[in-house]
Structure formats: structure tokens, C-alpha cells
KEZA-497399 format. One line per field, with one value per residue (C-alpha): residue number from 1; x, y, z. Coordinates in steps of 0.05 Angstrom, whole numbers. Example, Ala and Ser with C-alpha at 12.3 -4.5 7.8 and 13.67 -1.06 7.14 Angstrom:
% KEZA-497399
seq	[1 / 2] $
xx	[246 / 273] $
yy	[-90 / -21] $
zz	[156 / 143] $
% end
This chain:
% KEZA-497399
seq	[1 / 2 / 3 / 4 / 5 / 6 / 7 / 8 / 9 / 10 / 11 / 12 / 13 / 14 / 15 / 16 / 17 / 18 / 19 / 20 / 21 / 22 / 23 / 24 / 25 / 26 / 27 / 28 / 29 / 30 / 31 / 32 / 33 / 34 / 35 / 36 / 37 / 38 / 39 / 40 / 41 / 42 / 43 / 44 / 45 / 46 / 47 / 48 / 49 / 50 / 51 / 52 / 53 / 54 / 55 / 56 / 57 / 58 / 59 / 60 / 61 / 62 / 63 / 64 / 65 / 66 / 67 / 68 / 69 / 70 / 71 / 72 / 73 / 74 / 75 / 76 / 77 / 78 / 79 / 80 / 81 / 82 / 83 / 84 / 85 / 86 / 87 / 88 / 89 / 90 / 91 / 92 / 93 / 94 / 95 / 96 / 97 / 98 / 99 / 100 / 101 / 102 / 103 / 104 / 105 / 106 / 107 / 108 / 109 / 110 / 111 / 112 / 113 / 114 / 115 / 116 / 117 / 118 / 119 / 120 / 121 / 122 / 123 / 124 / 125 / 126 / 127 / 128 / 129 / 130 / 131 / 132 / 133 / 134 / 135 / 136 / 137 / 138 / 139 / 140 / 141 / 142 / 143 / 144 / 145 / 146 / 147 / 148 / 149 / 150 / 151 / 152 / 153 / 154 / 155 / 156 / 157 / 158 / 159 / 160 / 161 / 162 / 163 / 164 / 165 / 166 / 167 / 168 / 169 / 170 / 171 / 172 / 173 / 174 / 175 / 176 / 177 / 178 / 179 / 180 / 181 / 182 / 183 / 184 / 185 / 186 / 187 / 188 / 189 / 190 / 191 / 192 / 193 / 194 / 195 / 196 / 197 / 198 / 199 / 200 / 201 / 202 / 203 / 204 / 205 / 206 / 207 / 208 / 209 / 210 / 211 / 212 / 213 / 214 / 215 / 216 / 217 / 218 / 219 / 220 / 221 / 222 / 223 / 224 / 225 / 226 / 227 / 228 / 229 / 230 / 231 / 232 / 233 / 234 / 235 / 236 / 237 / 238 / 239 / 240 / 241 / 242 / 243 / 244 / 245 / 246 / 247 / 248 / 249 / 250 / 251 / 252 / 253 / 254 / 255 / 256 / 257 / 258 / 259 / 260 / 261 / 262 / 263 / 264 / 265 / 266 / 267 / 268 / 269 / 270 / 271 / 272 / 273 / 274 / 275 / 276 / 277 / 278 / 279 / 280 / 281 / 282 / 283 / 284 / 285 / 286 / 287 / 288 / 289 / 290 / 291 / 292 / 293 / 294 / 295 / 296 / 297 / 298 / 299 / 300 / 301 / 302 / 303 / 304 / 305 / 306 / 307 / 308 / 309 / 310 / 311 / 312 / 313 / 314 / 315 / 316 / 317 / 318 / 319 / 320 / 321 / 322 / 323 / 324 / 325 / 326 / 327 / 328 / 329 / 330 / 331 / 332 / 333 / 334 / 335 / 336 / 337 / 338 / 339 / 340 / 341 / 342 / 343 / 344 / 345 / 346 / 347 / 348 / 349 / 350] $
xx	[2530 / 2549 / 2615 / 2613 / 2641 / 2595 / 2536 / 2557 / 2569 / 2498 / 2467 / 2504 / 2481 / 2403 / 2395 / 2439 / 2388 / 2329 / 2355 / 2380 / 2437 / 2514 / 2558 / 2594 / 2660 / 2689 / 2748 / 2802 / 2809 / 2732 / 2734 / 2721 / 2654 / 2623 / 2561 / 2513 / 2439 / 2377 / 2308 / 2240 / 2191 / 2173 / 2124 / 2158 / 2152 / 2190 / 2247 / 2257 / 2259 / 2315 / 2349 / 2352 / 2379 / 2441 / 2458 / 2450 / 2502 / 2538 / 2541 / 2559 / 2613 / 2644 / 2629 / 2665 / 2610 / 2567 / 2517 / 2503 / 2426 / 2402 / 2320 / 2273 / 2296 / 2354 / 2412 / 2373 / 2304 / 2267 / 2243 / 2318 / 2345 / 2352 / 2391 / 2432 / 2456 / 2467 / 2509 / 2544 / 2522 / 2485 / 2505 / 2443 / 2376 / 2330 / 2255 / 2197 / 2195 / 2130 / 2158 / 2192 / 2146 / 2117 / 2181 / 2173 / 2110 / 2135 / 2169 / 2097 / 2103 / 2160 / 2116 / 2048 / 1999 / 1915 / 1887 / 1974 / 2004 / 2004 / 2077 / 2082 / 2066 / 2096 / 2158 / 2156 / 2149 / 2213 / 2254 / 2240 / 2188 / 2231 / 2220 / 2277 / 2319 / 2272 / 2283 / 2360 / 2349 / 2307 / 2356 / 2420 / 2404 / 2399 / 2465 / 2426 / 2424 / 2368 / 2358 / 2288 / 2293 / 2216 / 2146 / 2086 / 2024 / 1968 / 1940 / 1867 / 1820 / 1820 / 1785 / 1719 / 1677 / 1616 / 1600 / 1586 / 1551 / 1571 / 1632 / 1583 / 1574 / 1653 / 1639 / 1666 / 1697 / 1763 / 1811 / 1883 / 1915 / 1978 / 2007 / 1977 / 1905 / 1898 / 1890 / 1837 / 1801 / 1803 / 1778 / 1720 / 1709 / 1737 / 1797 / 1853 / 1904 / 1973 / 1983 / 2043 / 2025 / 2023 / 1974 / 1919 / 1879 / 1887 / 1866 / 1802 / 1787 / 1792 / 1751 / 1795 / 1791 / 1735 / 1777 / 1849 / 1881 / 1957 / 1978 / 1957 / 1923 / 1982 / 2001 / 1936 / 1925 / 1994 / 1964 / 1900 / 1858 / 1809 / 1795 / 1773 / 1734 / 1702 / 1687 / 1750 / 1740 / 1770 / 1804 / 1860 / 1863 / 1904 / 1965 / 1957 / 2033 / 2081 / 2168 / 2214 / 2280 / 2356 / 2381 / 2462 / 2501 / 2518 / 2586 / 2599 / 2557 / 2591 / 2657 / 2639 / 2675 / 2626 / 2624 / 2603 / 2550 / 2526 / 2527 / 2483 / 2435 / 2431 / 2404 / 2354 / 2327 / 2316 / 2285 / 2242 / 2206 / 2198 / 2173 / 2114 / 2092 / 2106 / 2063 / 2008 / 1999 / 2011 / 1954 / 1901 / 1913 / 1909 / 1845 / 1820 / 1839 / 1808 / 1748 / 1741 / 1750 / 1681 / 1708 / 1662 / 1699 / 1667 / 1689 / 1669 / 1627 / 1659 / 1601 / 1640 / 1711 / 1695 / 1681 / 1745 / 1785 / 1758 / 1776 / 1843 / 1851 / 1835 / 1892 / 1940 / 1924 / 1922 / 1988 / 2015 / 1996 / 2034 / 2088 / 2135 / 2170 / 2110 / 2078 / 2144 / 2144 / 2069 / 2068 / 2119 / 2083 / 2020 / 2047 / 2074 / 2013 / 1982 / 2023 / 2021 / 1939 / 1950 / 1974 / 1953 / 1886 / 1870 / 1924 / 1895 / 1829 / 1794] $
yy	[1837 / 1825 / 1864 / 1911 / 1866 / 1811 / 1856 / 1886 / 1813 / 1795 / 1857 / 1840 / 1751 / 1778 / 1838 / 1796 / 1737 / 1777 / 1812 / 1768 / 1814 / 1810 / 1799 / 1861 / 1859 / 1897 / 1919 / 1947 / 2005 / 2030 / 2091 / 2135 / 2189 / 2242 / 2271 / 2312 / 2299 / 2340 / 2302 / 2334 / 2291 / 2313 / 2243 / 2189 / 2134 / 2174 / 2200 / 2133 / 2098 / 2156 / 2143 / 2060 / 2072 / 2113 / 2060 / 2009 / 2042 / 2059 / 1980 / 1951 / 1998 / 1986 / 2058 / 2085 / 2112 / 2163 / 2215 / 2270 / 2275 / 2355 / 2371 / 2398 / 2462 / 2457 / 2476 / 2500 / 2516 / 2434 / 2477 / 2488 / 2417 / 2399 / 2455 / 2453 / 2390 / 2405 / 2471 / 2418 / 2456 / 2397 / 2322 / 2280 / 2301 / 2250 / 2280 / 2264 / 2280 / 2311 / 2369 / 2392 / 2361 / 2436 / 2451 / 2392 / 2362 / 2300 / 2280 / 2262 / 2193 / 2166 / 2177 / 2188 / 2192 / 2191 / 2129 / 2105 / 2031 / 2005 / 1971 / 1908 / 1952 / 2018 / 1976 / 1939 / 2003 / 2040 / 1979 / 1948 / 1982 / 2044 / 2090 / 2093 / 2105 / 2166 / 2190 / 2188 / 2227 / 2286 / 2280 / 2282 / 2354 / 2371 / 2345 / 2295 / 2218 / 2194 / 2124 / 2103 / 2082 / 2068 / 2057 / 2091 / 2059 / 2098 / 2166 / 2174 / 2203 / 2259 / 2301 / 2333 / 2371 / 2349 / 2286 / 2288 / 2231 / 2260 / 2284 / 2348 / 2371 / 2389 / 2451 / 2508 / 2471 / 2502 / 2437 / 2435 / 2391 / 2390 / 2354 / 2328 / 2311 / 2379 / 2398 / 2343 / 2375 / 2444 / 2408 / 2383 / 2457 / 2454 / 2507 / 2475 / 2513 / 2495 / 2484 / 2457 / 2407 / 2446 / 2496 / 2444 / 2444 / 2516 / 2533 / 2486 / 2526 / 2598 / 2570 / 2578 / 2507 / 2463 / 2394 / 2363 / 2320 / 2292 / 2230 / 2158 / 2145 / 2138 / 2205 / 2237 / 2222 / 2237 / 2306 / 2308 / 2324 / 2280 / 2346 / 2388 / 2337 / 2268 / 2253 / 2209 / 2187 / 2133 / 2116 / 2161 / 2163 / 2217 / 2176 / 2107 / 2097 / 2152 / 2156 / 2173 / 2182 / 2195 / 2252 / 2265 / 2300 / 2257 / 2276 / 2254 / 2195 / 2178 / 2188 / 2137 / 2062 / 1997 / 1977 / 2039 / 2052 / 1974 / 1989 / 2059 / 2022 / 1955 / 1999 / 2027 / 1963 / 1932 / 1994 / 1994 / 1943 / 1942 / 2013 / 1989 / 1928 / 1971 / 2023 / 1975 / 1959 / 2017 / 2048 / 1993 / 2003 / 2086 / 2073 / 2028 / 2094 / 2139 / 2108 / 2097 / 2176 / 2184 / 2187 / 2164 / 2128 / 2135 / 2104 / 2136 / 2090 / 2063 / 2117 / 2175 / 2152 / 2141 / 2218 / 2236 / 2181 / 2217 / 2280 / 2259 / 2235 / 2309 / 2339 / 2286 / 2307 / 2386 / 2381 / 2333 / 2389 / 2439 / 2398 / 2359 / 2331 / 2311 / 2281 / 2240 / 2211 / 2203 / 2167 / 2113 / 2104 / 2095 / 2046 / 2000 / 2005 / 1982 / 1927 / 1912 / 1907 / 1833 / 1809 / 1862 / 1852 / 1785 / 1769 / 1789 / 1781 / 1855] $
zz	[2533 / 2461 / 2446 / 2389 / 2328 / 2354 / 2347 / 2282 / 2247 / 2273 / 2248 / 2181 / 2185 / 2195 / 2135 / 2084 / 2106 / 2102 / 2033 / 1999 / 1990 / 1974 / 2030 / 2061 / 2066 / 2133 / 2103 / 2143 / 2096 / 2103 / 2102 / 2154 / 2145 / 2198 / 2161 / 2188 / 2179 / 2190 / 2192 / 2184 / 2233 / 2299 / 2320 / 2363 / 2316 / 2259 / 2301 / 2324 / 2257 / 2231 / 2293 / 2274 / 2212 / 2236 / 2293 / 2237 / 2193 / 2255 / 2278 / 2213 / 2190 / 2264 / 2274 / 2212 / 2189 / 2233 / 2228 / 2275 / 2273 / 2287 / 2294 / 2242 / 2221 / 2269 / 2212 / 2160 / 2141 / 2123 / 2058 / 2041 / 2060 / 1993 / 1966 / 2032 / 2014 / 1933 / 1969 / 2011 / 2073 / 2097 / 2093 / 2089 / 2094 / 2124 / 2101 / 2047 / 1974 / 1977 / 2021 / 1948 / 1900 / 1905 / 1858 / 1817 / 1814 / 1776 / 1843 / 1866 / 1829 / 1866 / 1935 / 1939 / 1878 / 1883 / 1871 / 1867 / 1884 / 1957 / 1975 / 1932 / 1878 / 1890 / 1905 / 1841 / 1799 / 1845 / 1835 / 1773 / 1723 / 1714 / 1771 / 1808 / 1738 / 1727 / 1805 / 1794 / 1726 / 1760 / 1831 / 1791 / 1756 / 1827 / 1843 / 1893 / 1906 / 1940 / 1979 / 1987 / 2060 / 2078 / 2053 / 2096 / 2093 / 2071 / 2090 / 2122 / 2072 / 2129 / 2183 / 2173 / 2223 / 2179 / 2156 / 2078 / 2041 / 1963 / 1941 / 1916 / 1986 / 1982 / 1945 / 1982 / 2037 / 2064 / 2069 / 2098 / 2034 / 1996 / 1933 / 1882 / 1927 / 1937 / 1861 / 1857 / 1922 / 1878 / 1815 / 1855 / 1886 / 1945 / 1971 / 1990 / 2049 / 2059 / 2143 / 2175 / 2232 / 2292 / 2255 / 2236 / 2306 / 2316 / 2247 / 2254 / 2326 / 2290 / 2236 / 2181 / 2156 / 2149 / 2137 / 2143 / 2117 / 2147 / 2153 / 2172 / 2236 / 2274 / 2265 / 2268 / 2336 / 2363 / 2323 / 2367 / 2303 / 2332 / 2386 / 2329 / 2274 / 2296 / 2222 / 2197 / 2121 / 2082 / 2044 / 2035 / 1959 / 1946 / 1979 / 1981 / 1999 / 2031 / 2016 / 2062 / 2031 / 2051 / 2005 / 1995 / 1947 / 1891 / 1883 / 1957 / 1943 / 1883 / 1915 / 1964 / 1970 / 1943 / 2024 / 2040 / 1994 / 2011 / 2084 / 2072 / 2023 / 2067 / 2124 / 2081 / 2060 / 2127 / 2143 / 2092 / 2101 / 2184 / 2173 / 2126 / 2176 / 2239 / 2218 / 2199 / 2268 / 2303 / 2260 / 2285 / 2347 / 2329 / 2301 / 2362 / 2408 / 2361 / 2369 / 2434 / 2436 / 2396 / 2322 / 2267 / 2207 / 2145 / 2085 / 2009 / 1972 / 1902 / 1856 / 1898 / 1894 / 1825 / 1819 / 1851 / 1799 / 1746 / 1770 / 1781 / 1709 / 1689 / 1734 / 1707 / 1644 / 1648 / 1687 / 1632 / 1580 / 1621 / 1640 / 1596 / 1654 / 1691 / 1625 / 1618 / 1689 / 1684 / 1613 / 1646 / 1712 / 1682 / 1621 / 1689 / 1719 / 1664 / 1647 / 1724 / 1718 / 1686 / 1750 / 1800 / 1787 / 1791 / 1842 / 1904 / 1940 / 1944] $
% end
């Protein structure tokens, strides 16, 4: 069995080589940091990725560094994690930005957007087109740092006990939706109700919703949705990528040693991108199950998700109006996008 400084050095030879990043130096004087973390996921796959990226800061820093991982909801409300952390009543908080883009819409553009970047794009704009500058702006007033630590794949389009062949036929439908989708299902007619995930089947048995949308497929059928609606429609172009994000108070993150900081963000990256491939193939072999259970996939044809596009240009717009911090994130998101287009578009086969 390797010993534990074999194991850490290894760890250290394989993200540097995958990275491309600077060397960490093990420094005798590392300091030493006990943080505890809350996480919001409650799906195998998640709790297992959160629980890779501790023992990878854990292994590198020779176990200097360690969290104490608590449940969702465990020390404090997952609505209040953020300000738990600001009030330096929680350490880290291990969660997605959408849970608080409620409070700040403009947040949606650092995760997921309708009709947004998949990774190589979503990446690029984070990275190096202006994003992640704007993140640390808005997270800073908040006395917050956050690390972007993975990339989701996208969403489903969602469950439906119906199947609809025009975007139309939505009028009046009761959907479970949140973010920035959901004011796109309103401008289209539909009534959007927020549900936390253990409340989507039962609410679909009482008849209180008519449609749900969650996650990717992964996720919806560790969610059983597949018991309530057979109808599963994509794509999902309210979210075409999902963040999930380690949060800590910038002051204790800013009081932090160069090593430390390289260790946290190194364990981030590999992260990162195993999450994104991982996912990928856990949700084809999701979908292979879900079908075997009797679900229908539909996919929207290009006249209908040009519908929705345009009335996601009118949201943008009418929240831009009413907004000035949403119109500034917007403005530079969609300026990189557009300069993007040269490239984007003609790069890849559709």
C-alpha cells in the first residue's frame, strides 16, 4: 500500500501533468486549516464528487488542510449558506449558484443561462472573456470567494405528463422551474412553482404540477420522475451547463498562504473537468434505463426552440431594463459570445 507522502506526491505528478499548472511546493511551514463545510446535494454521484475534492486537498497538503463535511441543512439552513459563511459561522459552502441567483439574478450567467455555452465555451468565458473577474466583483460585496470546482452537463428539457408538439400548448401548464427558465416558461404562459426535490413526485401525484424540470438524466432518475411523467423533452435550453462552486469568506481566503490557495484551486481543477466527462456517461446510461422503463424522449424541433429563444431575448431584456447589474453582466456575456460566434460557429460539426 502506497504510504501517505507517496500517494500525495503522485496525486501532485498527475493534476500538475494534467493542468499544466505550477509546481506546489510542500512546504514545511503549510499551514495548518480545519474548516467546516456544508454541501447541498443529496444524489450519490454528487456527494461523492464533494467528498473527492476534500481527500484531494487532504492528500496533497499531507493532511494540513481538512474539512469536516456536514449534510444539507445540517448547520445551517442551504438558503442561508452563503451568509453563514460571510458571518463566519460556516467555513466553506460546497452548493450551486443558482440556489441564490433568486437574490441576484446576474449570478445566473456564471452557471446556467437559456440557450447559454456548453463547457469549452462556458469555460472560455469563466476563465478568459471576463466572467470570472465579474463573479469576484459581485462575490466580494458579499465578503465571498468562490472556486468554480465543476461543470454539469446539461439539464433535460424536463418531465411532462403530456406530450406537446408546440410550445403554444404550454399555456396554462403548472411547471416545477426555477431561475432564469422559469421566467421564459411565464413569458410563454405557463406558471412556474418553486419545489424542492423530494416534493416534485408528490406534487405531480396531488396534481399540483403539470411538468418538472430538475436536473440532467442522471439525477432525474435517482429522482424517480420517470413514475409520475413518461414524456422527457429535450433539449434542456434553459441550462445548457450547470456550476458547482466552493464558497469561503474572502478574508479567510485572502489570508490564506500561495500553497494553500494552489492546493484548494488545484483540486478544483481536476475536479472540474472529471465531473463534466463523468457525468456524460453516467447520463447515457440514465437515459438507456429510462427507457427501458417506458419513457418517451422528445426533442423540440428548431421553429419551437426558436419561439422560446426569442422569448428569452425579451426577459434578458426587461430584466436588463430593471436591473443595472444584470444589464452589466449580460452586456459582457453576450459581447464574448459574440466575439466567440467567429470560431464557435464554424468550429464544430452540429
Amino acid at each position: 500500500m502506497l504510504n501517505r507522502t507517496y500517494r500525495a506526491m503522485l496525486l501532485k505528478i498527475l493534476l500538475v501533468g494534467s493542468f499544466g499548472l505550477i509546481t506546489i511546493s510542500y512546504a514545511n511551514g503549510l499551514e495548518r486549516i480545519r474548516w467546516k463545510a456544508q454541501h447541498t446535494f443529496n444524489v450519490p454521484q454528487a456527494i461523492q464528487d464533494v467528498e473527492e475534492f476534500v481527500e484531494n486537498v487532504k492528500t496533497m497538503s499531507e493532511g494540513k488542510i481538512s474539512f469536516r463535511l456536514y449534510k444539507p441543512n445540517a448547520l445551517v439552513p442551504n438558503s442561508e449558506m452563503w451568509e453563514a459563511v460571510t458571518d463566519e459561522q460556516l467555513d466553506v459552502a460546497i452548493s450551486a449558484p443558482i440556489f441564490y441567483a433568486t437574490k441576484i439574478p446576474a449570478i445566473n450567467f456564471f452557471a446556467g443561462v437559456p440557450f447559454g455555452p456548453g463547457f469549452v465555451e462556458h469555460t472560455a468565458w469563466m476563465r478568459y472573456g471576463g466572467g470570472q473577474e465579474l463573479k469576484d466583483e459581485i462575490y466580494a460585496e458579499k465578503g465571498l470567494k468562490a472556486l468554480n470546482c465543476a461543470l454539469i452537463p446539461p439539464d433535460t428539457g424536463g418531465w411532462f405528463k403530456k406530450r406537446y408538439k408546440s410550445v403554444e400548448e404550454l399555456k396554462g401548464i403548472k411547471i416545477r422551474m426555477l431561475g432564469l427558465g422559469a421566467k421564459v416558461m411565464e413569458k410563454l404562459g405557463a406558471k412556474t412553482i418553486l419545489l424542492s426535490f423530494a416534493d416534485i413526485n408528490p406534487a405531480f401525484e396531488k396534481g399540483k404540477i403539470d411538468a418538472a424540470e430538475f436536473a440532467n438524466p442522471y439525477f432525474d432518475l435517482f429522482g424517480g420522475f420517470y413514475k409520475s411523467a413518461n414524456f422527457n423533452y429535450y433539449p434542456g435550453w434553459h441550462s445548457q451547463s450547470q456550476l458547482i462552486e466552493v464558497v469561503i469568506n474572502k478574508k479567510t481566503w485572502d489570508g490564506l498562504s500561495k500553497a494553500a490557495k494552489t492546493i484548494i484551486e488545484t483540486s478544483c481543477n481536476a475536479l472540474y473537468f472529471r465531473v463534466f466527462v463523468t457525468y456524460n456517461i453516467l447520463n447515457m446510461d440514465a437515459m438507456h434505463k429510462l427507457k427501458s422503463k417506458g419513457v418517451t424522449f422528445v426533442k423540440w424541433k428548431k421553429s419551437e426552440l426558436n419561439i422560446i429563444e426569442k422569448a428569452w431575448n425579451e426577459v434578458a431584456e426587461e430584466m436588463s431594463s430593471e436591473d443595472p447589474l444584470f444589464a452589466k453582466v449580460y452586456t459582457k456575456y453576450k459581447a464574448f459570445r459574440e466575439k466567440y460566434a467567429i470560431w464557435g460557429d464554424r468550429a464544430f460539426l452540429k
